[in-house]
Each structure stands twice: as structure tokens, then as C-alpha cells.
C-alpha positions in Angstrom: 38.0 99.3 -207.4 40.5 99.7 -204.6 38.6 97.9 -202.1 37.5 95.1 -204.8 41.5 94.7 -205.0 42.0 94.9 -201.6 39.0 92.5 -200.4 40.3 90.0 -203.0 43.6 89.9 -201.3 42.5 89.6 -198.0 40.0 86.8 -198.9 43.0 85.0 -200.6 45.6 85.5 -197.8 43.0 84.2 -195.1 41.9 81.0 -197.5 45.8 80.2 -197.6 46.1 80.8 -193.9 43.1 78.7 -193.0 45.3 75.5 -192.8 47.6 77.5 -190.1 44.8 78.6 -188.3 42.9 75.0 -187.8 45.7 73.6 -186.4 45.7 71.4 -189.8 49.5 70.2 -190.3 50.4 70.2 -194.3 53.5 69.1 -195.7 54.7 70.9 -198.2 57.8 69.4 -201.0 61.1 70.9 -200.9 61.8 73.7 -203.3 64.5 70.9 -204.9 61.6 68.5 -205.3 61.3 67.5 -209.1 57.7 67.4 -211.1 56.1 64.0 -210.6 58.1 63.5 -207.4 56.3 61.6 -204.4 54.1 64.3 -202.4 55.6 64.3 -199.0 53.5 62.3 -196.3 51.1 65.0 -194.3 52.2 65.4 -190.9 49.1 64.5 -188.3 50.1 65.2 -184.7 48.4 63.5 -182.0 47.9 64.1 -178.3 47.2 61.1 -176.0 47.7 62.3 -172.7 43.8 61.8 -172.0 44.4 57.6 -172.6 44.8 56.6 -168.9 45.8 53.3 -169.0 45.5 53.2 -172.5 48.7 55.0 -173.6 50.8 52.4 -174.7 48.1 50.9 -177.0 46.9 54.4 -178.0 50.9 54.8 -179.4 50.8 52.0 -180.9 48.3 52.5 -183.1 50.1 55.3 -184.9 53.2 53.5 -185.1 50.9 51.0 -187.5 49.7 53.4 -189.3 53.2 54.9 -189.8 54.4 51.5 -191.0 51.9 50.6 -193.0 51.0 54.4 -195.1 53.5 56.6 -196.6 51.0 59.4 -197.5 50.2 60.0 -193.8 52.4 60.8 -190.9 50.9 60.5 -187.3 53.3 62.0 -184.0 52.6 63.0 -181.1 52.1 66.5 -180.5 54.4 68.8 -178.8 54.0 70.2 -175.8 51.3 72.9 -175.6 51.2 72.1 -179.5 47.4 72.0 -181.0 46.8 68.2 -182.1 45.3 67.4 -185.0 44.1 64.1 -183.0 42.9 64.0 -179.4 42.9 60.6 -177.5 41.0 60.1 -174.7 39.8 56.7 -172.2 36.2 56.7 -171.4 33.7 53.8 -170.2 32.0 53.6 -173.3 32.2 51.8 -176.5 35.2 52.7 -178.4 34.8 55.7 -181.6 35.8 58.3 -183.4 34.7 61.5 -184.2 36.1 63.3 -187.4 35.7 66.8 -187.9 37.8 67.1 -191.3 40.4 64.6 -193.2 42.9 63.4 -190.4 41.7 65.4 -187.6 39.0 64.8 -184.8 38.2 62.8 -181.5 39.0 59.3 -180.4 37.6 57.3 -177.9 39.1 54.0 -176.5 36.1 52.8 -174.7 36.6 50.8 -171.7 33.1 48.7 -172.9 34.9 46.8 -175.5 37.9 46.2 -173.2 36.1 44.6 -170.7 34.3 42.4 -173.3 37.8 41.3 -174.3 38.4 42.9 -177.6 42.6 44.3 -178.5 43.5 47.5 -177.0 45.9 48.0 -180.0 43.4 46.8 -182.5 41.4 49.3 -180.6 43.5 51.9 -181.2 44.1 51.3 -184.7 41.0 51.1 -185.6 39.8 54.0 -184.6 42.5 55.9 -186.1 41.7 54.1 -189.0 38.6 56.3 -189.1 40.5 59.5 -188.7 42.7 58.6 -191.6 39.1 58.5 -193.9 37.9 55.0 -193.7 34.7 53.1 -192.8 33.7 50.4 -190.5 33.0 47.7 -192.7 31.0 45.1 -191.1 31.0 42.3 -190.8 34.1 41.2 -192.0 37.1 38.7 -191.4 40.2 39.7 -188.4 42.5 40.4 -191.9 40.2 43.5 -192.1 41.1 46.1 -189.7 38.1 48.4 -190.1 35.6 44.9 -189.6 36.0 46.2 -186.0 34.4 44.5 -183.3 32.9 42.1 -186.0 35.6 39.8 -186.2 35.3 39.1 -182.7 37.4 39.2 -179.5 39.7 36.4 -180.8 40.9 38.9 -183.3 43.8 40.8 -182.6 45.5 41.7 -186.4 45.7 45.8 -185.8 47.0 45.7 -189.2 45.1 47.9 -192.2 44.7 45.3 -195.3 46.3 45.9 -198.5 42.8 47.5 -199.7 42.7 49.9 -196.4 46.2 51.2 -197.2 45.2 51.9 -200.5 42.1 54.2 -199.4 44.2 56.3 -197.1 47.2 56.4 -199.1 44.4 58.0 -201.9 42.9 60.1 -199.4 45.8 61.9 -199.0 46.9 61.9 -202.2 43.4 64.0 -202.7 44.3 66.0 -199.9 48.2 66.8 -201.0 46.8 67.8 -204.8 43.7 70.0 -203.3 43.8 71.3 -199.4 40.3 72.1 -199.7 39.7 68.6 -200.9 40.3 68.1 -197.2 37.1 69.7 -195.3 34.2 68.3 -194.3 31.5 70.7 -193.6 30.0 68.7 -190.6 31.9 66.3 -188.3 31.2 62.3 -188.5 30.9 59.9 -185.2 31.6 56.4 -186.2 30.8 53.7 -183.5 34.0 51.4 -184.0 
């Protein structure tokens, strides 16, 4: 029975720690907050020191996102801090791959530069993806996640009213169940 007990408390102290150990950033309420208050927005940290010439448009992205969600909080990572979001610049076509809820791998492919498409749009976008949601093509410029669909003319890096929406319940999922947050296999989206 004591090792029942005593398995039992391990398995439930490393389930809580799992968040800690992923590198997953959770906010947690105040012990003031009242019942039925907001949840606090998660805290996503992102590193973009792989964006070459990117950078600018790479944190600009998040500063969208940031005006635009309340449930989410992207910033850049300190230093020698594990992100939750790596940026990187390559010669391909711009994507993301998402390992779990507001973590994974972005891509600002130089392909869709050259072709003339919105570095920040880019940017956004593909963060966009992080954050939960789907390319949805083809669609209009007013939709942010229509991608490369709307054309090179389009440069709105803006999330519609409907796209804040999704994230903004995809993290109110994630605040009311952490393990709401996993995905058991990661997802690369072609943006």
C-alpha cells in the first residue's frame, strides 16, 4: 500500500510539473483574484534571433497578436530562456510547425518574399498558426489566415473579428484544462 501511495504522489507531482518541464509558460490568477474573474492572458515567449533580415517583421507580428487577443501574451524570450516559439529565415515557402497549443517552429520563407507577399502579414500569419488557427483558403485580405490566397496586393496582418474569437477560446480551453493544451503529434501548416 505504501508504494501505491507513494507512486500516486509521484505520478501527480510530475503531471503538475510537466508544464515547467516543457518550457510551456502558464499564467496563473493572483491569490486576490475573485471567482468569475478574467483568466489572466498565458504568457508565450518567443525567440527570433534566427530571422536574419526578418526581425523587425518577425516582432511585429506578435505586437498584433498582443493588440488584437487578451487571452494570449507573446514576448520575447530572455536571454538563455527556453521559448515557447522559435523564429527562423529560410529560402522556402513560409510555415509553421506546432508541437502543442502556442508552442512550435516558424518559418519566414524567403519564397513568398521574393514573390512579393508582406513580411508582417508573413509573420502574423504564421503565428496565427501557433496560436491554434487554420489556413483558410481561399479567402478575402480582411482574413488573416487566407494567407497567400489573397494575393501579394494584400497586406492587412490583422486577425478578423472571427480569428480573434478562435484564439481567444483556445486559450480560454487551455486556462480552464492544461492538458486541454497537448497535442500528441506536431502539425506543419504550409502558410
Amino acid at each position: 500500500m505504501h508504494v501505491r501511495t507513494l507512486t500516486g504522489s509521484l505520478a501527480a507531482t510530475l503531471l503538475m510539473s510537466l508544464p515547467l518541464l516543457s518550457g510551456q509558460a502558464a499564467a496563473a490568477g493572483s491569490p486576490g483574484d475573485a471567482a468569475g474573474s478574467p483568466a489572466a492572458a498565458r504568457v508565450l515567449t518567443y525567440d527570433a534571433s534566427g530571422s536574419a533580415e526578418f526581425r523587425s517583421a518577425v516582432d511585429r507580428g506578435p505586437e498584433i497578436w498582443n493588440e488584437s487577443v487578451e487571452g494570449a501574451e507573446l514576448r520575447p524570450a530572455a536571454a538563455g530562456q527556453q521559448a515557447n516559439i522559435r523564429v527562423l529565415a529560410d529560402d522556402g515557402w513560409p510555415r509553421a510547425l506546432t508541437t502543442s497549443l502556442g508552442n512550435g517552429t516558424v518559418w519566414i520563407g524567403r519564397e513568398a518574399v521574393n514573390e512579393g507577399h508582406n513580411t508582417v502579414r508573413i509573420s502574423s500569419h504564421e503565428l496565427g498558426h501557433i496560436l491554434g488557427l487554420p489556413d483558410r483558403k481561399p479567402g478575402p485580405c480582411s482574413s488573416l489566415m487566407s494567407g497567400a490566397s489573397a494575393g501579394t496586393e494584400c497586406t492587412n496582418p490583422y486577425p478578423n473579428a472571427a480569428e480573434k474569437t478562435e484564439v481567444e477560446d483556445n486559450f480560454a480551453g487551455a486556462a480552464a484544462s492544461p492538458s486541454a493544451v497537448a497535442r500528441s503529434a506536431p502539425v506543419l501548416v504550409a502558410g
